[in-house]
C-alpha positions in Angstrom: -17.1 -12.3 21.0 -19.2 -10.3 18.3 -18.1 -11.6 15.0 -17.8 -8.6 13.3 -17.0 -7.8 9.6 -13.1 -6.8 8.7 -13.1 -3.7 6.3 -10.2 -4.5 4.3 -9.1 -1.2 2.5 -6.7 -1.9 -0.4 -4.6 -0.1 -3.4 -1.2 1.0 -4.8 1.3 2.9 -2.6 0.5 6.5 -1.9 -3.7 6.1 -2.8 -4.6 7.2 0.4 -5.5 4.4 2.3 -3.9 5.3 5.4 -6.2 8.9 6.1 -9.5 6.6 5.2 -8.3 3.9 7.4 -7.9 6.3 10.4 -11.0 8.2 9.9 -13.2 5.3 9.2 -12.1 3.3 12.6 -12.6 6.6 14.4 -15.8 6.3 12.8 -16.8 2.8 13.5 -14.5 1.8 16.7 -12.5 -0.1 15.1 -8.6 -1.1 14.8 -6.2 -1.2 12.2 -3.9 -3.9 11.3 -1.3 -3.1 8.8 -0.9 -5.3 5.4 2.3 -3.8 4.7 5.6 -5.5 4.3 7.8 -3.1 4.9 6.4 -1.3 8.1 6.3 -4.2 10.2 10.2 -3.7 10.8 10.9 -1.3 13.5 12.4 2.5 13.1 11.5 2.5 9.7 9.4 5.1 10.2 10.4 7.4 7.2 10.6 5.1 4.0 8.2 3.3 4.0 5.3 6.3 5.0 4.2 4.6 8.0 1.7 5.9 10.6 3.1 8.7 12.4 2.9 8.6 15.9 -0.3 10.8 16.4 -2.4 8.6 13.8 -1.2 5.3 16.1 -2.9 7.6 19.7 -5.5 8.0 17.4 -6.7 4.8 16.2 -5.0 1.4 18.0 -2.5 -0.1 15.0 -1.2 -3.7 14.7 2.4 -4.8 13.3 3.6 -1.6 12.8 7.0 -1.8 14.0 7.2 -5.0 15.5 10.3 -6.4 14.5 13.9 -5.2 13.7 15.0 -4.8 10.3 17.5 -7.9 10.5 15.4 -10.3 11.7 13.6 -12.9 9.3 9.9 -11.8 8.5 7.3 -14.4 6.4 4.2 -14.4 5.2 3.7 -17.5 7.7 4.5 -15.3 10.4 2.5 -12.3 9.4 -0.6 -15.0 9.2 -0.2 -16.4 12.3 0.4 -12.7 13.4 -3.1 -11.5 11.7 -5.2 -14.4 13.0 -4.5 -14.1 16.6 -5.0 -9.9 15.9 -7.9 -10.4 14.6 -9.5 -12.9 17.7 -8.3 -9.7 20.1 -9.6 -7.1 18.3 -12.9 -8.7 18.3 -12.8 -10.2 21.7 -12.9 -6.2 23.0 -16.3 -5.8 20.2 -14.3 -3.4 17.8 -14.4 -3.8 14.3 -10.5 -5.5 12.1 -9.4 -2.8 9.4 -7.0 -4.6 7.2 -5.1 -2.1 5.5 -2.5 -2.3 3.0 -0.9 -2.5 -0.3 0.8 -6.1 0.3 -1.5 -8.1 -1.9 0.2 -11.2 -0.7 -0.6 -10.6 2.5 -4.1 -9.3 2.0 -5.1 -12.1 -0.8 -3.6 -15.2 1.3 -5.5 -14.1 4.7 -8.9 -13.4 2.7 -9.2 -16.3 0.5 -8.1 -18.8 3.4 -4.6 -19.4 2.5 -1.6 -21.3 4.3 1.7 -20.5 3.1 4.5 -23.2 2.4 6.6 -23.3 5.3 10.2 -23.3 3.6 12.2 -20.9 5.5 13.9 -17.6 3.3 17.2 -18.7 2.1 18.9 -15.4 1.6 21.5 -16.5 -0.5 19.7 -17.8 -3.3 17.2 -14.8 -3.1 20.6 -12.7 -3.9 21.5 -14.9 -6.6 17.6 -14.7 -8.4 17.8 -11.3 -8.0 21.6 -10.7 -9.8 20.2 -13.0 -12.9 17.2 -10.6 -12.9 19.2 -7.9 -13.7 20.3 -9.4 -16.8 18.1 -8.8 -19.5 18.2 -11.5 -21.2 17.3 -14.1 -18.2 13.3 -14.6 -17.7 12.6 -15.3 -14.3 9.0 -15.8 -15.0 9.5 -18.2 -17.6 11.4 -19.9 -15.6 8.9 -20.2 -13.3 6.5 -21.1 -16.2 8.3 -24.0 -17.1 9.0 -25.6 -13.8 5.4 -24.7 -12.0 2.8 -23.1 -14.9 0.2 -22.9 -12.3 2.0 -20.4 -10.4 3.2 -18.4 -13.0 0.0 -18.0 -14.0 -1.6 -16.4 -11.0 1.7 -14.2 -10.3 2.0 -10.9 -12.3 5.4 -11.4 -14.5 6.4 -8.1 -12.9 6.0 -9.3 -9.0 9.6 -10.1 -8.7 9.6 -11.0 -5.1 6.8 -13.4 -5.1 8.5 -15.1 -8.5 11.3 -15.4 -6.4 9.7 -17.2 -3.7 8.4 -19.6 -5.9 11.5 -20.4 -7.3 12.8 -21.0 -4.1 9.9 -23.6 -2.6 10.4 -25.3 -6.0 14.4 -25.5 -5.4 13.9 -26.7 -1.5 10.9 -28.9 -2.1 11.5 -30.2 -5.5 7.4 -29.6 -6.3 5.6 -27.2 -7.6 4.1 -24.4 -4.8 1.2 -25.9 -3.3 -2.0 -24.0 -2.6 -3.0 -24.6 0.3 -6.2 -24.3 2.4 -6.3 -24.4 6.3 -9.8 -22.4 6.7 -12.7 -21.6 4.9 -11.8 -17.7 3.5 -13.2 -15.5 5.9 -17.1 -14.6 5.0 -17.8 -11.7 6.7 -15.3 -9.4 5.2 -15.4 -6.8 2.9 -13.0 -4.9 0.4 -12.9 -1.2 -0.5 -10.2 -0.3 -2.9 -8.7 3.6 -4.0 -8.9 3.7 -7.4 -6.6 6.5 -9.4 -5.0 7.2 -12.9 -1.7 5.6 -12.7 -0.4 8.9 -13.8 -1.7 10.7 -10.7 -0.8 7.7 -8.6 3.1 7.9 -10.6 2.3 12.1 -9.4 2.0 11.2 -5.9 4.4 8.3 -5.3 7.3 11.0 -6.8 5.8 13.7 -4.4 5.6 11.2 -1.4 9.9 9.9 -2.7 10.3 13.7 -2.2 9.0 14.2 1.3 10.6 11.4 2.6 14.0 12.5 1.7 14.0 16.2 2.9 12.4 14.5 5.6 15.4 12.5 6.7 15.5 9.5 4.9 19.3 8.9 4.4 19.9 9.6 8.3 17.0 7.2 9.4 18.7 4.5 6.8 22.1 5.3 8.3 20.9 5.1 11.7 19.3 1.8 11.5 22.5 0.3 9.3 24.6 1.2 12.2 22.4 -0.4 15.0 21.7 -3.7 12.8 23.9 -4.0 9.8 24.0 -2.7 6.3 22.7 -5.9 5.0 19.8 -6.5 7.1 16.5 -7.9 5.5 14.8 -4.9 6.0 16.6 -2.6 3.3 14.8 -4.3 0.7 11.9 -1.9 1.0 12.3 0.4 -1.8 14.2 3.4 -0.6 16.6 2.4 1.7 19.4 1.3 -0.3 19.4 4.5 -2.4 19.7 6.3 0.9 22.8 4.1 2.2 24.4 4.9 -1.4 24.2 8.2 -0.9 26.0 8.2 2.4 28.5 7.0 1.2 28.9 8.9 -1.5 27.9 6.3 -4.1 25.3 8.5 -5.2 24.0 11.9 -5.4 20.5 12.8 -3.5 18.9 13.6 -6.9 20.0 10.6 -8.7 18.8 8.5 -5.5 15.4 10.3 -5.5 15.0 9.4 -9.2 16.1 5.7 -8.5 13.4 5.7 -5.8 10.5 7.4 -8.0 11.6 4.6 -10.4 11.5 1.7 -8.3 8.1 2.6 -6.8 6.8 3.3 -10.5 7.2 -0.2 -10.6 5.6 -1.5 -7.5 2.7 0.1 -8.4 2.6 -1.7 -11.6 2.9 -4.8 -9.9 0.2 -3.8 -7.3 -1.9 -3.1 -10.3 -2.0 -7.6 -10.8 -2.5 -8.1 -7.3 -5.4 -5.4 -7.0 -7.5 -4.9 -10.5 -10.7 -3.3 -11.5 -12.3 -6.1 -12.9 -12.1 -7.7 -9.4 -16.1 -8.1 -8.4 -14.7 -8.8 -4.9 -13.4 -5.2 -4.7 -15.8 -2.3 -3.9 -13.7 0.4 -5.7 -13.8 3.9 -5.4 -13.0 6.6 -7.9 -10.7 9.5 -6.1 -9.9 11.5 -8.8 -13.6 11.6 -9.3 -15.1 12.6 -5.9 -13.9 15.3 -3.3 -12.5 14.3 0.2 -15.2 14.2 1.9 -17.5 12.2 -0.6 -15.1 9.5 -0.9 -15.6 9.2 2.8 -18.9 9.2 2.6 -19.2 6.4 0.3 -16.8 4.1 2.2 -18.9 4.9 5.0 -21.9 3.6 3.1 -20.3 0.2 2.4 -18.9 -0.2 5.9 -22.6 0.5 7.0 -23.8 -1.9 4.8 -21.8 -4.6 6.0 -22.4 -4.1 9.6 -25.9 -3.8 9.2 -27.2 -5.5 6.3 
């Protein structure tokens, strides 16, 4: 088994990552393994801009569609998934592309991390997220006062990850450990797409678009029917707007605009999990170099870490 590098490729939602990631494993025989929470569940093609079927016969993807949208998904199982992924990928001398905009994911694989094994508890997510709404409840600060170690390292606009803290801290009665079960992986190396969050607010609303006139409320309507309205899965931004507007809870347009708004701020809170000033993080500027030199560049660093 050659130990070769991964290429992780990070950034916000709609920066492109997907198009580099295809064309630089076409490039460099490699594999891609998605970092993405929302498209490891199954027939949720649409909403969450997942690979289309000819980029998957063009380039071999892992946990893409893997699971059904009711079924429990955690950042323990995506590890253990990414791990033994990883091993195969290697085992047939291809190169690991880790791509995705899940910094949880991408952060706890890179940096060695093991995550808490408390199961989800549905429930009291529900309940953390009605007292979010209320504006004058603090999640964060909550957090802050019970476990200021984690607050500090989680962006105060990352509600899901406050949310799982809370709930270790509620199960375990301690603060979220940090743990370690391996050295961070050493022979990896990060590219991230760098844009204006005004073009990437442009092309988020363009993408929120698309994925409606591309059928968006009937894939959400589909999947409701097959496994339930309340299924884990219809977190991902998206897919509740759609089931509102089926039944007639909401207009298209005003579940388009709640969609734009919600991925507005994911990529805010992408913005803490994946920032400039990060040294470990070869970025590259898209607004400032055509197609095809942006591709040449990445090219450049994936040389460089194969060969130097």
């Amino acid at each position: 088994m050659t130990d070769f590098p991964i290429i992780s490729i990070v950034g916000a939602t709609a920066s492109g990552k997907t198009s580099l990631s295809i064309e630089l494993a076409q490039r460099f025989s490699g594999e891609i393994i998605s970092a993405d929470s929302a498209q490891v569940r199954r027939g949720m093609r649409i909403g969450t801009a997942a690979p289309t079927p000819e980029e998957m016969l063009a380039v071999p993807h892992h946990l893409v569609g893997v699971i059904d949208p009711n079924s429990e998904w955690t950042l323990v199982d995506w590890l253990e998934s990414v791990n033994s992924t990883i091993r195969a990928i290697r085992q047939r001398s291809n190169i690991p592309f880790l791509v995705g905009g899940t910094g949880q994911y991408i952060w706890s694989f890179l940096e060695g991390r093991e995550a808490p094994k408390v199961p989800p508890n549905q429930a009291f997510r529900r309940k953390m997220e009605e007292k979010s709404r209320d504006p004058i409840v603090n999640l964060h600060e909550s957090l802050r006062l019970k476990d200021p170690v984690s607050a500090a390292r989680i962006h105060r606009n990352n509600l899901p990850r406050i949310i799982r803290a809370l709930e270790i801290i509620t199960e375990t009665g301690q603060a979220v450990p940090l743990l370690v079960n391996r050295p961070p992986d050493e022979h990896a190396t990060i590219i991230g797409l760098e844009w204006s969050r005004e073009s990437l607010f442009e092309r988020a609303d363009q993408r929120v678009e698309r994925m409606f006139q591309a059928g968006l409320v009937e894939e959400a309507v589909t999947l409701a029917e097959i496994h339930g309205h309340d299924s884990e899965g219809f977190r991902a931004i998206g897919y509740r707007e759609a089931l509102s507007v089926a039944k007639g809870e909401l207009t298209i347009e005003a579940a388009i605009e709640l969609t734009k708004i919600s991925t507005h701020k994911l990529i805010r809170s992408q913005s803490g999990w994946f920032q400039l000033s990060d040294s470990r993080i070869n970025w590259l500027s898209c607004e400032k170099m055509t197609t095809k030199q942006l591709f040449a560049k990445a090219v450049e660093i994936v040389d460089r870490a194969l060969y130097e």
